[in-house]
C-alpha positions as CSV (number, residue, x, y, z in Angstrom):
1,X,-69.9,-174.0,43.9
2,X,-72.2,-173.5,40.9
3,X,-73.4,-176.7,38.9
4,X,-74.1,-175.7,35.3
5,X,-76.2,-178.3,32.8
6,X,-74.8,-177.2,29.5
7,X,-77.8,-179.2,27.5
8,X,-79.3,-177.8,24.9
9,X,-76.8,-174.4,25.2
10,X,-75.1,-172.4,22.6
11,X,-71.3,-173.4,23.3
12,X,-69.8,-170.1,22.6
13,X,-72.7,-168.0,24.8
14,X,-71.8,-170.7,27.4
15,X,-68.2,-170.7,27.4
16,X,-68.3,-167.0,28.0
17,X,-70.2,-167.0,31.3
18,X,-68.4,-169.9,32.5
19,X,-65.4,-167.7,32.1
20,X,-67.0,-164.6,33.5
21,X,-68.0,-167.0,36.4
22,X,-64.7,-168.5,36.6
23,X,-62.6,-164.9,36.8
24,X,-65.0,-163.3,39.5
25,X,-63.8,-166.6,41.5
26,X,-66.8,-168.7,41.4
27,X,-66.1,-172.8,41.2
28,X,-67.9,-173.5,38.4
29,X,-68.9,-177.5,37.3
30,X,-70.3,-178.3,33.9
31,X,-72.4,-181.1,33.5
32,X,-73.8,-183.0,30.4
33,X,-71.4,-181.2,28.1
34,X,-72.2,-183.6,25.0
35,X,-75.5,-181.9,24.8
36,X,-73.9,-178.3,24.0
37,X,-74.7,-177.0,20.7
38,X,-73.1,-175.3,18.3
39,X,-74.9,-173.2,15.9
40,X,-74.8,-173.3,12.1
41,X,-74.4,-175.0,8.7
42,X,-73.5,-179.0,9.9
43,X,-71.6,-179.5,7.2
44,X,-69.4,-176.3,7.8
45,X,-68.8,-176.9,11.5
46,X,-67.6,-180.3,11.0
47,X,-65.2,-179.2,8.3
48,X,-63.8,-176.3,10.9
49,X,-63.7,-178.9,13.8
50,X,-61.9,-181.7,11.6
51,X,-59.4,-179.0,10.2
52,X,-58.3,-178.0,14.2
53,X,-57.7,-181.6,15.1
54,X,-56.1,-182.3,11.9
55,X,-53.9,-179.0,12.4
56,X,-51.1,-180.5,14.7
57,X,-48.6,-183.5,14.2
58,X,-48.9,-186.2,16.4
59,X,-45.7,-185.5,17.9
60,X,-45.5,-181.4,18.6
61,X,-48.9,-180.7,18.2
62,X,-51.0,-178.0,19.0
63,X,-53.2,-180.7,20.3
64,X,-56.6,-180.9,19.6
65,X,-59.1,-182.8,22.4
66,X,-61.7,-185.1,20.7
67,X,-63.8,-185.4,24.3
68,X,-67.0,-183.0,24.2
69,X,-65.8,-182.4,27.8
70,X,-62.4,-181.2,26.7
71,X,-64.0,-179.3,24.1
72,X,-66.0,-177.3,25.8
73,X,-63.3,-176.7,28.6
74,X,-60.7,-175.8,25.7
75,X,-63.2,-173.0,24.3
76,X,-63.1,-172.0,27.8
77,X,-59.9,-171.7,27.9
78,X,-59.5,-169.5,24.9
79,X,-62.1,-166.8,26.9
80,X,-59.8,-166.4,29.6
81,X,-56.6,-164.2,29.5
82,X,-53.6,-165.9,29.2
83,X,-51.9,-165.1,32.2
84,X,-51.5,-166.3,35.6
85,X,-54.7,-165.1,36.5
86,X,-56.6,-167.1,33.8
87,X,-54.6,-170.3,34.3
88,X,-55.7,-169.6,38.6
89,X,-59.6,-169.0,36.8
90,X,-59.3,-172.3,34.3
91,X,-58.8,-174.1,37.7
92,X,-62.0,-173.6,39.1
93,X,-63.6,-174.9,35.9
94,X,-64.6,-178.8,35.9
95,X,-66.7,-180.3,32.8
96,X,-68.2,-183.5,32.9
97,X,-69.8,-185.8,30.5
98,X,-73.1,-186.7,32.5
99,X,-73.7,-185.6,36.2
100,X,-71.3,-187.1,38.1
101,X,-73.1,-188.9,41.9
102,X,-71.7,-186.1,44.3
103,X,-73.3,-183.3,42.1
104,X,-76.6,-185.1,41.6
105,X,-78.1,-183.3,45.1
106,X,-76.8,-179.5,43.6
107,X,-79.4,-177.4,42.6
108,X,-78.4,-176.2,38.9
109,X,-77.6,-172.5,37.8
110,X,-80.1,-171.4,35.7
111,X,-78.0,-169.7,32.7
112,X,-80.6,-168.1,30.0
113,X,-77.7,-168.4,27.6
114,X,-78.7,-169.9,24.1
115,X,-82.4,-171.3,24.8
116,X,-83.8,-170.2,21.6
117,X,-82.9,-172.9,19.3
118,X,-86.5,-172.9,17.4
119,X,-85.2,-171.2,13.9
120,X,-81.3,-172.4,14.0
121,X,-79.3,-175.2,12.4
122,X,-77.4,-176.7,14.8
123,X,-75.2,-179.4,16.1
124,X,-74.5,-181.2,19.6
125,X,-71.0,-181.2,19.8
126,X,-70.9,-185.1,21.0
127,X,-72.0,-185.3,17.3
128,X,-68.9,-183.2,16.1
129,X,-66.6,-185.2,18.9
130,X,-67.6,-188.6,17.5
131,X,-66.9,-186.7,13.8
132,X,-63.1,-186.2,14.7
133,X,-62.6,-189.8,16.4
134,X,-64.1,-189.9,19.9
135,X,-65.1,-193.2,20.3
136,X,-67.6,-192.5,22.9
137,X,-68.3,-193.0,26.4
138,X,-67.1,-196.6,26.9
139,X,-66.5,-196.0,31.2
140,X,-65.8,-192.3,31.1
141,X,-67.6,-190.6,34.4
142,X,-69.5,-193.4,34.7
């Protein structure tokens, strides 16, 4: 099992190794997903995000997660192929708000995916979750 801290990582560079991960086999948990950024204007990427959970109707959808968890496992989602074999991979991905007790022992994968955010705008997508009406963490994985 590989443990992934997703803090302070580029969410599409990090989606796509958790997928490549996740097809080779590999269990993959993600861990402190509402520290994920997303690179770019602020005002742009909350636009785009508000849009796709305003997109569906409450009662047919498609359905949009508000969670940064959810998020990140959704843009995982959309990496993989969308056939049984990608449904089997988006099984051994878990994604977690903080670090849950049992993975607190883990050692972490080191994934070099995304570290240079010296020059970028950018914004953590707990920021764009509470944007589109996640209320916060109020006993999730706590």
């Amino acid at each position: 099992m590989k443990v992934i801290s997703a803090e302070g990582k580029i969410l599409g560079r990090l989606a796509s190794k958790i997928a490549s991960m996740a097809k080779d086999g590999e269990t993959v948990r993600v861990v402190k997903s509402e520290d994920v950024v997303i690179s770019g204007d602020k005002d742009k990427i909350f636009a785009d995000y508000k849009q796709k959970k305003d997109r569906g109707a409450r009662d047919r959808g498609p359905y949009f997660p508000k969670r940064p968890d959810r998020i990140l496992k959704r843009t995982v989602k959309g990496m993989l192929p969308s056939n049984p074999s990608g449904r089997e991979a988006l099984d051994n991905v878990r994604t977690y708000l903080d670090v849950p007790e049992e993975f607190e022992d883990y050692e972490e994968v080191d994934v070099k995916e995304g570290d240079d955010l010296l020059n970028r705008n950018y914004v953590k997508l707990g920021e764009v979750s509470k944007h589109i009406g996640w209320k916060g963490k109020r006993g999730v994985n706590q």
